[in-house]
N, C-alpha and C positions, 0 to 999 in steps of 0.2 A: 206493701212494705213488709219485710221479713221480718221475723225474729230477731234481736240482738243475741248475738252469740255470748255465751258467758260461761264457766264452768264452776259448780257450784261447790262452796271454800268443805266438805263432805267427799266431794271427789277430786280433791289436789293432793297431791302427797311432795314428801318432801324429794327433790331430784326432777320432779316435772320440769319440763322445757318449754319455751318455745321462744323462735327466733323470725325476723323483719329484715330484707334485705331492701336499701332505697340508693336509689343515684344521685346525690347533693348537684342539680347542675346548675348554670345560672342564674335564670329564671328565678329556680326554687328560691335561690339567696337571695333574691334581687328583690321578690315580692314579702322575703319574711324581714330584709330589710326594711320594706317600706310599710309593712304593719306595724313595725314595733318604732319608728320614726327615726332608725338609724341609717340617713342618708348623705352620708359624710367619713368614712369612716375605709377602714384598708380592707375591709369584710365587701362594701362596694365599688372602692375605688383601686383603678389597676394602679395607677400613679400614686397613692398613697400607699398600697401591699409591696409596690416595689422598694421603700422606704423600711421595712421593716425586716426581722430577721427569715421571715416566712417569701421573701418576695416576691408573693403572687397573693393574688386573694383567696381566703379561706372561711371557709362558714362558719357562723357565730356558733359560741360552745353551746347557747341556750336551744338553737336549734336542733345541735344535734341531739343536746334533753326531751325537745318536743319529741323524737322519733323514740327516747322508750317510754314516754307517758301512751303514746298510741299504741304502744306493743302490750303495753300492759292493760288497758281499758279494750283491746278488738281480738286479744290473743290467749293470754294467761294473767289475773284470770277472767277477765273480758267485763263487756257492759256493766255499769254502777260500781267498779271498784272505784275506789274513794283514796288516793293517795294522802296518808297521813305524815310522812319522812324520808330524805334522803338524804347521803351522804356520798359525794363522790369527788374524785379528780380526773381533770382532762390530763392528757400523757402526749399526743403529738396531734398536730393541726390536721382536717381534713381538707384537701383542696378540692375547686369547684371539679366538677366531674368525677369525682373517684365515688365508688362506692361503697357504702358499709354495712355491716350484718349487725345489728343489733339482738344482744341473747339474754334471756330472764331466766332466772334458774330458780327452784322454789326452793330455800335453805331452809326454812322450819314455818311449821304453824303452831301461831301463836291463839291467844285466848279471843274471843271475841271477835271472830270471825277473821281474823289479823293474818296476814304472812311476810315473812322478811325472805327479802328477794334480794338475788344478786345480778347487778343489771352488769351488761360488759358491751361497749364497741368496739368492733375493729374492722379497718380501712379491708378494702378489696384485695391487700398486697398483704395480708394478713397480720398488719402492725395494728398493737393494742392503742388503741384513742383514747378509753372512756372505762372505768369503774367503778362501782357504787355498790351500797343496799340500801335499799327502797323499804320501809315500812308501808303496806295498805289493808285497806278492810274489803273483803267481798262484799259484793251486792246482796248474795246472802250463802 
């Protein structure tokens, strides 16, 4: 087993980057549907997304949250950060197969190992999905 990657909160500054490119397909919805017990719902069903203003189906917003909590614990600033805050809004839906880049930016370091982060998605067609900042603690 390797090391976990991590960068330590000493060697981040503030403007550091980094970014997660993933493909939302099927599948991916289908099974984080059925972890989370939403099997009913226009996120699974074609026939129900067709009912709504989106009409197709589109992946849950919580999901696409899952992909920066991973960007932020395997990337910047990786292993044992400790997410303590966020604040964000979703801006347009992504649909199944499209792809998105998820990007973390380091805005400031804060006291006690602390950084506020500015999280961003955006679809594969370069439209904003997703913005927030994230308060977290390095691992150390």
């Amino acid at each position: 087993m390797s090391e976990a990657f991590y960068i330590p909160y000493d060697d981040i500054n503030v403007g550091d980057k980094a970014q997660m490119r993933v493909t939302l397909t099927e599948e991916q919805v289908d099974r984080f549907s059925a972890l989370i017990g939403d099997t009913d719902s226009f996120h699974v069903s074609t026939a129900a997304a067709e009912k709504t203003k989106f009409q197709n189906r589109i992946c849950h917003g919580v999901h696409l949250l899952a992909y920066i909590s991973v960007a932020i614990g395997q990337k910047l600033p990786g292993f044992g950060t400790i997410y303590c805050s966020h604040t964000f809004e979703f801006y347009q839906p992504v649909f199944l197969g499209q792809g998105i880049t998820v990007t973390i930016t380091v805005m400031e370091k804060l006291p006690h190992h602390r950084l506020r982060l500015n999280t961003i998605i955006t679809r594969e067609d370069d439209v904003l999905v997703f913005s927030g900042e994230a308060v977290v603690q390095t691992y150390r």
